[in-house]
N, C-alpha and C positions, 0 to 999 in steps of 0.2 A: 420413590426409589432413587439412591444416589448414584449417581454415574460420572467418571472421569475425574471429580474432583482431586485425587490424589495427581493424576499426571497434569492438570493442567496446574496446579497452585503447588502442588511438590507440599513440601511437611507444614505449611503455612493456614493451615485446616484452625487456627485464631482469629486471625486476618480475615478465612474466608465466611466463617460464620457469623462474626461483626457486621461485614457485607453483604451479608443473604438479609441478616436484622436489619438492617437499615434498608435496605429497598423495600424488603417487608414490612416496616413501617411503615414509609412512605405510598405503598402502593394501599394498605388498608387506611390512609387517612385521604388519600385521594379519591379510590373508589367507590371506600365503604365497603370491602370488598376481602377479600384473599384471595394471593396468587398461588394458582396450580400447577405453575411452570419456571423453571429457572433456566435462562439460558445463557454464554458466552462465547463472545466473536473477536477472536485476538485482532491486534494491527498486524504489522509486516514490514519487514527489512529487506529492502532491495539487496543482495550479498554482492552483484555484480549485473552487470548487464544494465547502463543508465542511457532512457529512451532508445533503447532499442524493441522493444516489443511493439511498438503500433506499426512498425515499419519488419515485422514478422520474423524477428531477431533471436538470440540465444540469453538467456534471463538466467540469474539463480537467484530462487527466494527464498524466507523463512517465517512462517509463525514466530509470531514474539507473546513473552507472558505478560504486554501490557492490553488491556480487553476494556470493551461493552459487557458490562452484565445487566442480563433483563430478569426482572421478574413480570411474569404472562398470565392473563387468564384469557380461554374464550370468549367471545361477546356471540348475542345473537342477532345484533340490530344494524349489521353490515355498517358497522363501524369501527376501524381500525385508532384509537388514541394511544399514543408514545408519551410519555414524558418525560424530561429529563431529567432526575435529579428534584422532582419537585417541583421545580420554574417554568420549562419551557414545554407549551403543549405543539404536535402535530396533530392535526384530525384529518383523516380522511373517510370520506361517503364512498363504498365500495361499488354502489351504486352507477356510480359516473367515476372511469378511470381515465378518458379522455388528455391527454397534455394542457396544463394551463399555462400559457405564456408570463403569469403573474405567481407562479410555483418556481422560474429557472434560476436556481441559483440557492436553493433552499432542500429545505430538509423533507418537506410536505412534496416536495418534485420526483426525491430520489422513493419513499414510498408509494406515491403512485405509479412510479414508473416499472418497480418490482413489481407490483401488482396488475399493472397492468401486465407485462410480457409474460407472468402464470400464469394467467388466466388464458393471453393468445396462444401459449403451446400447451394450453388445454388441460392447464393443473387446475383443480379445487383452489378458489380463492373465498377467503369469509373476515370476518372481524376480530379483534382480540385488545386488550388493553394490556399496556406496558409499562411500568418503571424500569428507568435505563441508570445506570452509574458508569462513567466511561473513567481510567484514566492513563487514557490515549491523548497525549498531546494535539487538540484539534489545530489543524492547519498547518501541520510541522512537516509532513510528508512520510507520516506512519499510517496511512491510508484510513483515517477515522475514518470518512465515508464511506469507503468500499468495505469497511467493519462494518458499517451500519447497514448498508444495503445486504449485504450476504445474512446479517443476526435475521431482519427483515423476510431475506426468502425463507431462510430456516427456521423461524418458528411460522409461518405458512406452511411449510415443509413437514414439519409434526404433528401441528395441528388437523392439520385438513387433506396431510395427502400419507399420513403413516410410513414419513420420513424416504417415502422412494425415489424424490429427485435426486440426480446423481450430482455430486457437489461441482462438475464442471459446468452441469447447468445452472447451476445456482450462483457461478462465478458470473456467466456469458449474460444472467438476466441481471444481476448487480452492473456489471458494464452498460449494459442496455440503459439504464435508468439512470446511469450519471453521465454518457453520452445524449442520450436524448430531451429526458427529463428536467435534469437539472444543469445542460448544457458544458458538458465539460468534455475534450477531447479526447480522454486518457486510452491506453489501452486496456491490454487484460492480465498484464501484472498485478496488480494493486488485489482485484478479486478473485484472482488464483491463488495467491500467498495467504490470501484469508480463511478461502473456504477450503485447500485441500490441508493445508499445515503441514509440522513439520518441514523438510528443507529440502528445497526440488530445483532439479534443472531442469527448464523447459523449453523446447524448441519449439517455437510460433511460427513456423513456416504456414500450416496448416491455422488458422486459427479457430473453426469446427471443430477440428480432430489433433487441439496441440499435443506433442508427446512429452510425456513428463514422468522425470526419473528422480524418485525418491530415494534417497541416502541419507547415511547416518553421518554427519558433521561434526565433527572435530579437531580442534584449534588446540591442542597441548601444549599450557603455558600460557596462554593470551585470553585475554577476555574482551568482549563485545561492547564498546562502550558509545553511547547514544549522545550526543552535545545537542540543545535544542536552542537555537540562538537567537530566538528569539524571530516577530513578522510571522505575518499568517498566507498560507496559497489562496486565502480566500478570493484575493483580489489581481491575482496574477495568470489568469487563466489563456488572456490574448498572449501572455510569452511561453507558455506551454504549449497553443496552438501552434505559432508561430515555428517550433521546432521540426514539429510535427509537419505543416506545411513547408517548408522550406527541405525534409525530407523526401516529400512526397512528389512536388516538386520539381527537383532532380529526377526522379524515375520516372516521370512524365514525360520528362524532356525522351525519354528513351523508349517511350509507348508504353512503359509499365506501371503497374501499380502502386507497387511499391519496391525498398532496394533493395529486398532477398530479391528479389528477380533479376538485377541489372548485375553484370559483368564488372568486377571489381578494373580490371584491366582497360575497361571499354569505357570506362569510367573515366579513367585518368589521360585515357587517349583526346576526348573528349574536353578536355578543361577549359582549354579558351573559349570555346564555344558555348558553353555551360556559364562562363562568366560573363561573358558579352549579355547573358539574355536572363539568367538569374545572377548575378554577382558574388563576391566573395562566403559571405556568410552559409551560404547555399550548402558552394563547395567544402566548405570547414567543417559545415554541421555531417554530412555525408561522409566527409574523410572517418568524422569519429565511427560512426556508426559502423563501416566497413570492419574499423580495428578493434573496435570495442565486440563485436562478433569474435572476433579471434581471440579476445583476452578472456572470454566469459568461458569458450572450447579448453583455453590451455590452463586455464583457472578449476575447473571441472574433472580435466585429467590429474593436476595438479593433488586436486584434495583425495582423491580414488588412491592415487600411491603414498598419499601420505608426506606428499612432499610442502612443506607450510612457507619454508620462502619462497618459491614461486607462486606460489596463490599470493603472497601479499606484495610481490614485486607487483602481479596483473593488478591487484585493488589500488596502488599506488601511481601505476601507468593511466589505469582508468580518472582518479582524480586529476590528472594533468590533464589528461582530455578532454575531461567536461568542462576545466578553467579556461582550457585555450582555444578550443575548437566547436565546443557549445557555448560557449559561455553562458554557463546558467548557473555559477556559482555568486553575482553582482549585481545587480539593478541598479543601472544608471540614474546616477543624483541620488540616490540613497545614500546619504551619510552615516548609515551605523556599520552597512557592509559587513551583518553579521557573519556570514558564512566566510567572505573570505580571510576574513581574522583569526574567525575560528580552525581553518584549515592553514594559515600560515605560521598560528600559536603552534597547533599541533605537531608541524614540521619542526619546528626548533626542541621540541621534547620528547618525540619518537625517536630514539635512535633503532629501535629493533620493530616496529612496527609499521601501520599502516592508515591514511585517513584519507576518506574522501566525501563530496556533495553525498546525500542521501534522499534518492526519489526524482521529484522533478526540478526540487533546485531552485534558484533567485532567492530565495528566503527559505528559511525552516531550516533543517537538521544534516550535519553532517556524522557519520558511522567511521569508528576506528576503533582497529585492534591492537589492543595495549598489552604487550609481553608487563606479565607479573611485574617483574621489575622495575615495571615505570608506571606502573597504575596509579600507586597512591601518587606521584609528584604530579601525573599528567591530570587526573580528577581533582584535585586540590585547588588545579591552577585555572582549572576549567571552570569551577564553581563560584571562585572568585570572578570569574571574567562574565557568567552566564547566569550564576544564582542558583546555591543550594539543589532547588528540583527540577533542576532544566539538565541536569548529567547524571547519565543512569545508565546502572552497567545491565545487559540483557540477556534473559535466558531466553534462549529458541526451545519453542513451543511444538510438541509434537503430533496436535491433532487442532483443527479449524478447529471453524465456527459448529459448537456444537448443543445440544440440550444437556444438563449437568443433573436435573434434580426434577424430578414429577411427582 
């Protein structure tokens, strides 16, 4: 039975049966075998809101139509094998889900770790085999991972529990397992925007019970365009902590958790004192975060009336603050300094538009939106500076990670 293929691939039903052949090749020269299952887990576009969600902030995300496609079959020998494209095997013995200290940082880490947290909230866990074709830029900060953990709980999800997990758990056990498992601090953007799709503002006050408002997005005139510049987050996960601590941090100083709790006001009153004991960067990265709350609010109202300059004034304010005040658009002593190139090129050729870092920043990908009329000059000039497949204009995808084909 086919399901979804029309909304998620749109009239590209060429494209998408080349792709189904090919994994399907691939999974019967591997296994010996035919798959029973066809599934697909988009990346994700941060629209607004950058690091503010581990610190229980205001986010808009979006499904994008660049994906993981798996083809699946059951196993019965409590053996879950992935592969990627042919090359690269994960194996996991469901047997023993345990954390391995010689898994962090890997792909065998975030599998166990999904499997382990459905199994402790008491889902059906069992085995399956996989052929995967991703082409999600990995390590760009289109959230390949947090695609791959959610593809991971949801064909669990079909398999073995007749699709009842609700796709919020399916995000919170994706987080679980690249927090703990494969040791990465992030929030719970990355596996919200994956699994619930389409374009959602969410408020993470709550992070059990975030609230999230789905609407329908629309940019008349402008289109979404992706610069991937190259460097991978693979190896940059202490400056992602780092933000995250230097957050948290601050709100500690003031007995709290985190700085949805703290007193924007009580905040400021507070400064010297703040800096004597945690220092400037502290203060900076907190400043953004306070503002960057308020520009996600008035960005939010902004797109509901239909008003599109002020949403791109916020996307515009938001990239100054992440250069100035996080500084996560630079990695010191890097000399290619893709991102801030790529954002200072973009300044000089947006006259009606908007660009800024995308994700968690220091390397990977910046997001801008290119009024019609400067698309072809702005991609031209982009592709020359980034190379052909590293600029790509994006459709927002209106349904997660989902199963397409049984």
């Amino acid at each position: 039975m086919t399901r979804n293929v029309g909304i998620i691939y749109g009239n590209k039903e060429k494209w998408y049966q080349n792709r189904k052949d090919k994994v399907s090749y691939l999974f019967e020269k591997y296994y010996n075998d035919k798959p029973t299952h066809f599934f697909s887990s988009p990346g994700r576009v941060e629209v607004l809101g950058n690091h503010t969600d581990h610190n229980n902030g205001y986010v808009m995300v979006s499904a994008i139509d660049l994906d993981i496609f798996a083809a699946v079959k059951k196993r019965n020998d409590n053996m879950v094998i992935i592969n990627s494209d042919g090359y690269h095997d994960n194996t996991i013995n469901i047997s023993s889900l345990e954390r391995l200290d010689s898994e962090t940082d890997s792909s065998n880490g975030l599998i166990r770790g999904v499997l382990f947290k459905l199994n402790e909230l008491g889902y059906k866990v069992g085995g399956f085999s996989a052929i995967t074709d991703s082409n999600i830029f990995k390590g760009a900060g289109l959230s390949s991972s947090a695609a791959f953990e959610v593809l991971v709980g949801q064909i669990i999800n079909v398999l073995y529990n007749d699709s009842k997990i609700d796709r919020v758990t399916l995000a919170k056990v994706g987080q679980f397992a690249e927090n703990v498992y494969y040791g990465k601090p992030s929030g719970l953007l990355d596996q919200m925007g994956v699994s619930l799709g389409g374009f959602n503002f969410i408020d993470f006050e709550s992070t059990s019970e975030p609230k999230i408002t789905n609407f329908n997005f629309q940019l008349k005139d402008y289109r979404v365009v992706l610069v991937n510049t190259g460097g991978s987050h693979g190896n940059l996960t202490s400056y992602y902590a780092s933000i995250k601590n230097d957050m948290i941090n601050v709100a500690k100083y003031f007995n709290k958790n985190t700085l949805r709790e703290v007193e924007e006001k009580e905040f400021f009153e507070a400064l010297p004192r703040i800096k004597r004991k945690l220092g400037g960067r502290a203060i900076l990265r907190a400043m953004h975060y306070f503002d960057e709350n308020k520009r996600v609010l008035s960005a939010y109202e902004a797109l509901k009336n239909g008003d599109i300059d002020t949403f791109l004034k916020m996307v515009n304010e938001s990239g100054e603050s992440s250069y100035k005040l996080l500084e996560n658009c630079f990695v010191q002593k890097d000399s290619k300094q893709g991102i801030a190139l790529a954002l200072n090129v973009s300044k000089k050729i947006l006259k009606n538009g908007a660009c800024r870092v995308h994700g968690g920043g220091f390397k990977g990908t910046i997001i801008a939106y290119v009024h019609v009329s400067e698309q072809i000059a702005y991609i031209d000039t982009m592709k020359k500076l980034f190379g052909e497949r590293n600029v790509v204009k994006l459709n927002l995808r209106p349904i997660g990670a989902n199963l397409i084909e049984e």
